[in-house]
C-alpha positions as CSV (number, residue, x, y, z in Angstrom):
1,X,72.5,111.3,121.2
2,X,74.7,108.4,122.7
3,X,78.1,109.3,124.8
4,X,80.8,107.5,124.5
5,X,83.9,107.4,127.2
6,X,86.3,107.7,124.5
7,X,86.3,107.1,120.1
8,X,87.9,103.5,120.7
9,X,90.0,102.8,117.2
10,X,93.1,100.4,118.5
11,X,95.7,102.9,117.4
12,X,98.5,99.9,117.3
13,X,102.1,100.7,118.4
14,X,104.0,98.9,115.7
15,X,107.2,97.1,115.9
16,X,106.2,95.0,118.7
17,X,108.8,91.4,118.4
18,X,105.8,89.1,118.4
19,X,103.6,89.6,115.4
20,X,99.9,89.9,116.4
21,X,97.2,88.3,115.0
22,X,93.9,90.8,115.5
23,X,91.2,88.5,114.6
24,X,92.3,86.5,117.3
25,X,90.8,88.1,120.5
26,X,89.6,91.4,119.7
27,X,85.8,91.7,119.9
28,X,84.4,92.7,116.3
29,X,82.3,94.7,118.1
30,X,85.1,96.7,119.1
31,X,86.7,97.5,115.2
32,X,83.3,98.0,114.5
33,X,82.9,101.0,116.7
34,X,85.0,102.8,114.7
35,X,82.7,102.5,111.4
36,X,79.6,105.0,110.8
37,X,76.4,103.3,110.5
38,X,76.0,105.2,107.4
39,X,78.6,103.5,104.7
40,X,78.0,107.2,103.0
41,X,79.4,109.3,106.0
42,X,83.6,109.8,106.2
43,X,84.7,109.8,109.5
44,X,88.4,110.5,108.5
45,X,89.6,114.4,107.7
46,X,92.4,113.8,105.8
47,X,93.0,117.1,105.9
48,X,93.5,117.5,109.5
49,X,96.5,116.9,111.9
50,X,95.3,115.9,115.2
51,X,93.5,112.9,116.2
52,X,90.5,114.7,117.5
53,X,89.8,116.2,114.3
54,X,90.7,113.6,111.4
55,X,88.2,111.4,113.3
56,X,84.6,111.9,113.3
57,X,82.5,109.9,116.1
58,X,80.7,107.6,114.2
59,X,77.2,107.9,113.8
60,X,74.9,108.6,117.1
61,X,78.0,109.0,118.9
62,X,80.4,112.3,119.6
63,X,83.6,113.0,121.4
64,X,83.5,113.5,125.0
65,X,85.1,116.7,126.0
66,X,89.1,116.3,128.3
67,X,89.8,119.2,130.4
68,X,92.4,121.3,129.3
69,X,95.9,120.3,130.1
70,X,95.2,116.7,131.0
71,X,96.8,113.9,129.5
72,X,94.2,112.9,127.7
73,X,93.7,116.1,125.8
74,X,97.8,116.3,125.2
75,X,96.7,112.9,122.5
76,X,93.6,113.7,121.1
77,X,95.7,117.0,120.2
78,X,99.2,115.9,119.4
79,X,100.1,116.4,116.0
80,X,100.3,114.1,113.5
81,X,101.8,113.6,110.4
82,X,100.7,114.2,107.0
83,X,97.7,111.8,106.0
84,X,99.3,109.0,103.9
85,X,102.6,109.4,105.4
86,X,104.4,105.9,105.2
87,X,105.6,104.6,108.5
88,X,109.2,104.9,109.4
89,X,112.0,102.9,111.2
90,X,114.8,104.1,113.0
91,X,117.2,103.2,110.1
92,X,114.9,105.7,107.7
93,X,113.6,102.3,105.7
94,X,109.5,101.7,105.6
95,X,108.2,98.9,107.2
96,X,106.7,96.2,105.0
97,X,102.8,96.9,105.5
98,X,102.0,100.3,104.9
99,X,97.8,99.7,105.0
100,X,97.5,99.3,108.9
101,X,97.8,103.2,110.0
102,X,95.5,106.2,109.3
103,X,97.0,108.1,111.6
104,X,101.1,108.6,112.9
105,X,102.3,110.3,115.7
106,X,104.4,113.4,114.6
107,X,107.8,112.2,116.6
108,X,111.1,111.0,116.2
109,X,112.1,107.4,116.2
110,X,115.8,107.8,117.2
111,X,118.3,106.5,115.7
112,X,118.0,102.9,117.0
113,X,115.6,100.0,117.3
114,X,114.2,100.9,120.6
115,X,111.2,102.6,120.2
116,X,109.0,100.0,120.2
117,X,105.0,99.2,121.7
118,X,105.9,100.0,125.3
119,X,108.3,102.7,124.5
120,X,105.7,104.6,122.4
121,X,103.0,104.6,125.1
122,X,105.9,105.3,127.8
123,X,107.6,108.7,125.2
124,X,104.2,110.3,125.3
125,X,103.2,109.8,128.6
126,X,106.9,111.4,129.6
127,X,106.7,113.4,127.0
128,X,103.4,115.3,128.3
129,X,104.8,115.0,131.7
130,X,107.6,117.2,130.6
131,X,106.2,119.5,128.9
132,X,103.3,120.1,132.0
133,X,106.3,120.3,133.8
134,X,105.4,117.8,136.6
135,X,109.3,116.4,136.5
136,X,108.2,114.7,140.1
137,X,106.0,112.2,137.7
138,X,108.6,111.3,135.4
139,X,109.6,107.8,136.5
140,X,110.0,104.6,134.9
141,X,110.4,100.7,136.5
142,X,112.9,99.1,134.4
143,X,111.8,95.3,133.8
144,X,114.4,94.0,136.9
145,X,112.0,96.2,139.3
146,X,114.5,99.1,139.8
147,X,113.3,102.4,138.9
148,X,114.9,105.3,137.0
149,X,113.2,109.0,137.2
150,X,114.1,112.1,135.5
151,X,115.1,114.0,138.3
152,X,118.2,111.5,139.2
153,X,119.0,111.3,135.5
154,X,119.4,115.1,135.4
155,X,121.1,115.3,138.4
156,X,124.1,113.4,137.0
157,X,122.8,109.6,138.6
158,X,123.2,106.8,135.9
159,X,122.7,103.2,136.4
160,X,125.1,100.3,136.5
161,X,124.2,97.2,135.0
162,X,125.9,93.9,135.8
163,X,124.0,90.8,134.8
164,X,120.6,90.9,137.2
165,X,121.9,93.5,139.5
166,X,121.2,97.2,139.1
167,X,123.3,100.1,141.2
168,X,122.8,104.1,140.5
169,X,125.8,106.6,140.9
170,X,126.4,110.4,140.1
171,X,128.9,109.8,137.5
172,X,128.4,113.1,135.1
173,X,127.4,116.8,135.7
174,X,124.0,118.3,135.7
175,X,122.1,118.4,133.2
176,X,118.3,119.3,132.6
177,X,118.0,120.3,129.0
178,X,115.7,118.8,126.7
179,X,118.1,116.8,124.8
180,X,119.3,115.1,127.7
181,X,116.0,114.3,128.4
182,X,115.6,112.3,125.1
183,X,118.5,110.7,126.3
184,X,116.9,109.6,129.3
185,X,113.7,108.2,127.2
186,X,116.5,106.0,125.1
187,X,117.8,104.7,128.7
188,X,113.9,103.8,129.2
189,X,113.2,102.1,126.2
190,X,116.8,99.8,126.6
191,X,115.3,98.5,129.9
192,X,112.0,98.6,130.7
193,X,108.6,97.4,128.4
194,X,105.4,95.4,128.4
195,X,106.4,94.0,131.6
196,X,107.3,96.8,134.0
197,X,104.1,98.5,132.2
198,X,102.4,95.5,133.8
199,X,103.5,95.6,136.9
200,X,103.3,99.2,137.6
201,X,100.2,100.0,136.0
202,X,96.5,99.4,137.7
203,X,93.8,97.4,135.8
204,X,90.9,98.7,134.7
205,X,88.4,96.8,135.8
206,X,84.9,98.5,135.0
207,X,85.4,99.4,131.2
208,X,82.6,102.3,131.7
209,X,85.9,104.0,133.0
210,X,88.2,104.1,130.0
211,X,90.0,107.1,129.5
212,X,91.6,108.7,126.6
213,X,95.3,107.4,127.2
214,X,94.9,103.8,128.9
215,X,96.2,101.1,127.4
216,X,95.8,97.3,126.7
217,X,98.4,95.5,128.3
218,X,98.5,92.0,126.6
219,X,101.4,90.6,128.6
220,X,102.0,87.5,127.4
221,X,101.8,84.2,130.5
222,X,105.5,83.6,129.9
223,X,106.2,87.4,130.8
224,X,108.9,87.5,128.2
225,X,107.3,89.7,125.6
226,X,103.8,91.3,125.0
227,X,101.7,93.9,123.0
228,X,100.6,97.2,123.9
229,X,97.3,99.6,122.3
230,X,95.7,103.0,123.3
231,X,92.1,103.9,123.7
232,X,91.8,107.1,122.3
């Protein structure tokens, strides 16, 4: 029976500003991963709500265990919605092309257009760092360099913003709570993305050592924009 690090389907983060073509530079050895060997065999469990069980390892292959109360386990076990659920925007409309998901992460969008490739790897990364309670860890570059944690935020800090230049004061009262907290995660997503991922983030250099939870990066050369996927 063959190992593998980690069930590699791409799971895209949608609503990226650049559309993506994936024939262009992803490996069809890579898509093909996810297919059984045996065209009879269903590898999806339509029935079931977390990524580790709607999807089967394909053929010769199985899931290799994560240790309890790592990040890795928090995704292959974070619920999902409903199979065939359409995806959603922030305004409540669908997005055009409803045939590129089988799987959606069970959260909220907010209620503005921020939420985006980036953001989504960056929510459940802070997400699971809130709810392991490692507040120390919850700390975000914003794409100007300067960086924004949780613990400031709380505490009442707030940045300024004028043009380039970025200043942090203790302008409102402490607050930890968790909706505040979502409020924080909307600051994120206004100011950092692809980039600061990129610059803040090691690479992976020997892909033997994938984990559940890394990330493709594909930071475009003009560092204005870029794309990001999970392994899982």
């Amino acid at each position: 029976m063959k190992k593998i690090v980690l069930l590699c389907f791409l799971i895209s983060i949608l609503s990226c500003e650049k559309k993506v073509n994936f024939e262009d530079g992803i490996d069809n050895s890579l898509l093909n991963l996810a297919k059984s060997e045996n065209p009879q065999k269903t590898i999806i469990n339509k029935d079931k709500n977390t990524i580790r069980e709607r999807f089967d390892a394909p053929d010769n292959y199985q899931w290799v265990a994560s240790e309890k109360n790592s990040y890795s386990n928090f995704l292959e076990n974070f619920p999902l919605k409903k199979y065939g659920s359409p995806i959603i925007k922030f305004n409540n409309e669908k997005i055009e092309n409803q045939n590129w998901h089988e799987a959606i992460f069970d959260v909220d969008v907010g209620e503005k257009d921020l939420q985006q490739c980036a953001d989504a790897i960056i929510r459940l990364r802070a997400e699971y760092l809130y709810k392991a309670k490692k507040f120390d860890e919850i700390k975000f570059h914003f794409t100007s360099g300067d960086l924004c944690t949780w613990n400031d935020y709380k505490s009442g800090i707030r940045p300024k913003i004028s043009g380039n230049k970025v200043s942090f004061t203790k302008i409102v009262s402490a607050d930890d709570s968790s909706e505040n907290f979502r409020k924080y995660l909307d600051l994120i997503f206004t100011y950092a993305g692809t980039i600061s991922l990129f610059k803040e983030t090691e690479a992976i250099i020997d892909n033997n050592k994938l984990q559940t939870g890394d990330f493709f990066d594909h930071t475009w050369k003009s560092r204005t924009c870029g794309f990001c996927s999970w392994c899982i």
